[in-house]
C-alpha positions in Angstrom: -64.4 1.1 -51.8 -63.4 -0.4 -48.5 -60.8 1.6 -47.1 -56.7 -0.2 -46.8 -55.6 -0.3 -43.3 -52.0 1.6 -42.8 -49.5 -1.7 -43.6 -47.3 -1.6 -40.4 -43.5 -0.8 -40.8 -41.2 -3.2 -41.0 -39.3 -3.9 -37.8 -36.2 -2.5 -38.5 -33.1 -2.0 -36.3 -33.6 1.7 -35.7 -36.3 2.9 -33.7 -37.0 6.6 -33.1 -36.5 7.8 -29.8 -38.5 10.4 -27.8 -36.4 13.3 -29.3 -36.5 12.0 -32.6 -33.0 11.1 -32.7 -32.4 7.3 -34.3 -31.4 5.0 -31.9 -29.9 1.7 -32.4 -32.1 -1.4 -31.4 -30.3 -3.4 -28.8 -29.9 -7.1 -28.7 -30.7 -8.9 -25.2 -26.5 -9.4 -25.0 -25.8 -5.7 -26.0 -25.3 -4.8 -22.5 -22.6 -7.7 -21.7 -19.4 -6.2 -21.5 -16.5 -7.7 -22.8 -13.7 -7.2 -20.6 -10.0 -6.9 -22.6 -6.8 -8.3 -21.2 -5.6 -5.5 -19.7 -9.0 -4.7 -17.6 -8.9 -8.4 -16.6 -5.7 -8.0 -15.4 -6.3 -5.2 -13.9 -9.1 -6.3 -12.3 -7.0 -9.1 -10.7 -4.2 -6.6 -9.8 -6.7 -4.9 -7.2 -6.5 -7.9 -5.3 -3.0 -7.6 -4.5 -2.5 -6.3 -0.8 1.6 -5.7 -0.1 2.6 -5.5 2.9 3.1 -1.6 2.2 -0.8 -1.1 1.6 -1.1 -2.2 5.5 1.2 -0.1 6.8 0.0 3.0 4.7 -3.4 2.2 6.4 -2.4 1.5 9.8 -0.3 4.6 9.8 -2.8 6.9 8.1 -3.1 8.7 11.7 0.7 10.1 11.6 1.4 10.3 7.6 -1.8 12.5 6.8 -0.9 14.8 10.0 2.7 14.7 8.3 1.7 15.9 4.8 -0.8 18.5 6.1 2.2 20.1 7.9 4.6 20.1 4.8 2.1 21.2 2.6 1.2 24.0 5.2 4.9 25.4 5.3 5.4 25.0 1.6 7.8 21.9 1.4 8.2 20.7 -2.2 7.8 16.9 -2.6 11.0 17.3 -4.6 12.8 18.5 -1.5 11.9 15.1 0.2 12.7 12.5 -2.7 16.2 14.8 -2.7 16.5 14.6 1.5 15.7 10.6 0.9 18.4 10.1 -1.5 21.6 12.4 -0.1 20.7 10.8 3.9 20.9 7.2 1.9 24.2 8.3 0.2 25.3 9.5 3.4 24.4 6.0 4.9 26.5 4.3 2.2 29.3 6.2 2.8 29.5 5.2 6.7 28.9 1.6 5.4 31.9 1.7 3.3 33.9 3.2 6.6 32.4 0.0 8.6 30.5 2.6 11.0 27.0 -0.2 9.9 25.1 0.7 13.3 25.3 4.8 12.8 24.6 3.8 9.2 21.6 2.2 10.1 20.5 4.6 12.2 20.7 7.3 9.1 18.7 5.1 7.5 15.8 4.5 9.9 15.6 8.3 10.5 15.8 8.8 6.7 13.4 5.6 5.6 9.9 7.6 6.4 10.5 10.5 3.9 10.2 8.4 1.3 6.5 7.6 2.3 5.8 11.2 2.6 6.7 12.8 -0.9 4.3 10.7 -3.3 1.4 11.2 -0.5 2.4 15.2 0.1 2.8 15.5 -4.2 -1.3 13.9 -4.2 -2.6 16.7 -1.9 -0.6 19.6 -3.5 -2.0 18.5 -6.9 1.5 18.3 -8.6 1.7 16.3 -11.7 1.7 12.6 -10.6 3.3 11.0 -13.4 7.2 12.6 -13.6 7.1 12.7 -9.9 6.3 8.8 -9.4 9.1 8.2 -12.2 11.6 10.8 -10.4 10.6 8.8 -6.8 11.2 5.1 -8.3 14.8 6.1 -9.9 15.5 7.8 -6.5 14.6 4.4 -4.9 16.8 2.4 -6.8 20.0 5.0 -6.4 19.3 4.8 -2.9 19.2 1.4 -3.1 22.0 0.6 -5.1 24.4 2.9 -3.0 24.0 0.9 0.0 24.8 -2.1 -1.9 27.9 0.1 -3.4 29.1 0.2 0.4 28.5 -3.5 1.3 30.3 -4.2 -1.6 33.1 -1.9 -0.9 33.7 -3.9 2.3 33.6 -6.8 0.7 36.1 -6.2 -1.4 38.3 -4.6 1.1 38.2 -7.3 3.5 39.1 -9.6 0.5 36.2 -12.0 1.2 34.8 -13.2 -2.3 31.6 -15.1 -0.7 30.4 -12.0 0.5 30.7 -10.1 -2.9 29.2 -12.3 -4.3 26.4 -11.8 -1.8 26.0 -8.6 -2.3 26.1 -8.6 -5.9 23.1 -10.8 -6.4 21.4 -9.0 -3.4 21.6 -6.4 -5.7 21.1 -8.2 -8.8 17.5 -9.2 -7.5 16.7 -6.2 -6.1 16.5 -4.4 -9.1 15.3 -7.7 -11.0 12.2 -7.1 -8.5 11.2 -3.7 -9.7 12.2 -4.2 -13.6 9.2 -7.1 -13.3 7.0 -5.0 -11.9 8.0 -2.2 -14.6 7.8 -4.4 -17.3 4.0 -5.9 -16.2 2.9 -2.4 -16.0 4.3 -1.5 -19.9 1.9 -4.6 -20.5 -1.1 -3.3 -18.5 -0.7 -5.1 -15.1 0.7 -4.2 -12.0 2.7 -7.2 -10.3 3.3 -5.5 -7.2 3.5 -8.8 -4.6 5.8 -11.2 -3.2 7.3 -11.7 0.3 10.7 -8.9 -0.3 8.9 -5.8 -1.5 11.0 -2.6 -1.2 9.8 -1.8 2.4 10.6 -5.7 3.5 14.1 -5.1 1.9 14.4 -1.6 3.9 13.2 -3.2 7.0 15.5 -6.2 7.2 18.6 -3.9 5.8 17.9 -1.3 8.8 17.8 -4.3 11.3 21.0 -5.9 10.3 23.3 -2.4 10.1 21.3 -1.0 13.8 23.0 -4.5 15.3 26.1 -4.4 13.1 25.5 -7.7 11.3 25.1 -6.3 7.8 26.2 -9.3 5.6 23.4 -11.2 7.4 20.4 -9.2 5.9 22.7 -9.1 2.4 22.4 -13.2 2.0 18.8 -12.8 3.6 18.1 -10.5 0.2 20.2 -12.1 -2.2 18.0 -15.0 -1.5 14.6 -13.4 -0.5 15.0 -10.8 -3.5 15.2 -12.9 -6.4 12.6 -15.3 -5.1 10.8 -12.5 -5.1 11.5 -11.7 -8.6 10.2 -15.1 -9.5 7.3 -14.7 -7.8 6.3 -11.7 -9.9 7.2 -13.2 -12.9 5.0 -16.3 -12.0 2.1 -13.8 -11.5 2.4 -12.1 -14.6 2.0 -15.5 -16.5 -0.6 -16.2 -14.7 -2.5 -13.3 -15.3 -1.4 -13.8 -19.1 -3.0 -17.1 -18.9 -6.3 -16.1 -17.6 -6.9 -13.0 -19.8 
C-alpha cells in the first residue's frame, strides 16, 4: 500500500512562534498606524515656536545657572510663584497711586521669577501637574491686578475711553489663556499668536518704565483679543485636519 503523504495544514491566521506561543498573522497594512485626532493635533502643536520658546533657549546660559543655585540653597518653587505674585500686587498698588515708572520698575525686577519656578520645580522633581495649575492662576492674579490699578486711574481721573481700554485689555487677556485652556481640555495646545503672556509683560513693563501706561493698555486691548482670535482660528484648523 503506497504510503499518504502528511496533507499540509491549512494556512490559518495563527502561526506558532519560536516559543510556542500563538502569534497573530499580520496583514501587509498591520504595521500602518492610525493616528487619532488628538495625536494629530498634537503632532501639529509641536510646530508651534512662541516667542517664549526663543527666549527660554537663548537664555538657557543664565536660567539653568539660576535654578541650580535655588535648588542648591533649598528654595521652594512655591516661594517664587508667591515672590512673583505679592511684587505684582505691590506693582498694582503704585499704579493705582500714579507712581507707573517705579511700578514698572517692580515689575521688570519681579518679571524673571516667573521663568524660574516651573524650570526650578522640573529639576527638584516636584509634582508637575498642581504646580503648573498653581503658576497659571498666579499669572492671571498677577495679571489682573495691574489691570485693577489701570482701571483704578481710570476711573479716578473720570476718563471713560480709558476704562474701557482697560477693561477689554483685560477682557482679552484672559480670553487668550481660556483658548488655550479650552484647546488643551480637547487634546491640543494652541499656544501662538503675536501677544503671548511674555509680549503682554514686555510691552506693559515698557509703557509704566516711560510713564505712558494707557499706551501699552490700547496696544493690548487691541493686540490681546486679536490674539484670542488667532487661537481660536488655529484650533479650528487643527479640528478640520484631524
Amino acid at each position: 500500500m503506497k504510503p499518504t503523504a502528511a496533507k499540509k495544514p491549512p494556512s490559518s491566521v495563527f502561526a506558532r512562534s519560536s516559543r510556542g506561543a500563538a502569534t497573530t498573522k499580520q496583514s501587509p497594512t498591520s504595521n500602518l498606524e492610525i493616528a487619532s485626532p488628538v495625536s494629530l493635533a498634537r503632532k501639529n502643536d509641536s510646530r508651534q515656536i512662541t516667542f517664549t520658546d526663543r527666549l527660554r533657549i537663548n537664555f538657557r546660559f543664565v536660567l539653568d545657572p539660576a535654578v541650580e543655585f535655588l535648588d542648591r540653597i533649598g528654595v521652594h518653587p512655591n516661594y517664587l510663584t508667591a515672590i512673583g505674585l505679592l511684587g505684582t500686587t505691590a506693582a498694582a498698588y503704585l499704579i493705582s497711586q500714579s507712581q507707573f515708572t517705579w511700578a514698572g520698575v517692580v515689575v521688570l525686577v519681579i518679571g524673571p521669577v516667573d521663568a524660574l519656578d516651573g524650570a526650578l520645580a522640573r529639576r527638584r522633581g516636584e509634582p508637575q501637574a498642581f504646580g503648573a495649575f498653581v503658576d497659571s492662576v498666579a499669572d492671571r492674579y498677577s495679571e489682573l491686578a495691574l489691570y485693577a490699578g489701570l482701571l483704578w486711574v481710570a476711573q479716578a481721573s473720570g476718563d471713560r475711553r480709558l476704562s474701557f481700554l482697560v477693561y477689554f485689555a483685560a477682557f482679552g487677556s484672559v480670553l487668550v489663556s481660556y483658548v488655550r485652556a479650552r484647546a488643551q481640555s480637547l487634546g491640543m495646545d494652541a499656544k501662538g499668536g503675536i501677544l503671548t503672556r511674555v509680549e503682554r509683560f514686555i510691552i506693559m513693563t515698557a509703557c509704566l518704565v516711560v510713564n505712558a501706561p494707557f499706551i501699552g493698555v490700547g496696544i493690548l486691548a487691541i493686540g490681546t483679543n486679536l490674539t484670542a482670535i488667532q487661537r481660536i482660528l488655529y484650533v479650528r484648523h487643527l479640528s478640520k485636519t484631524t
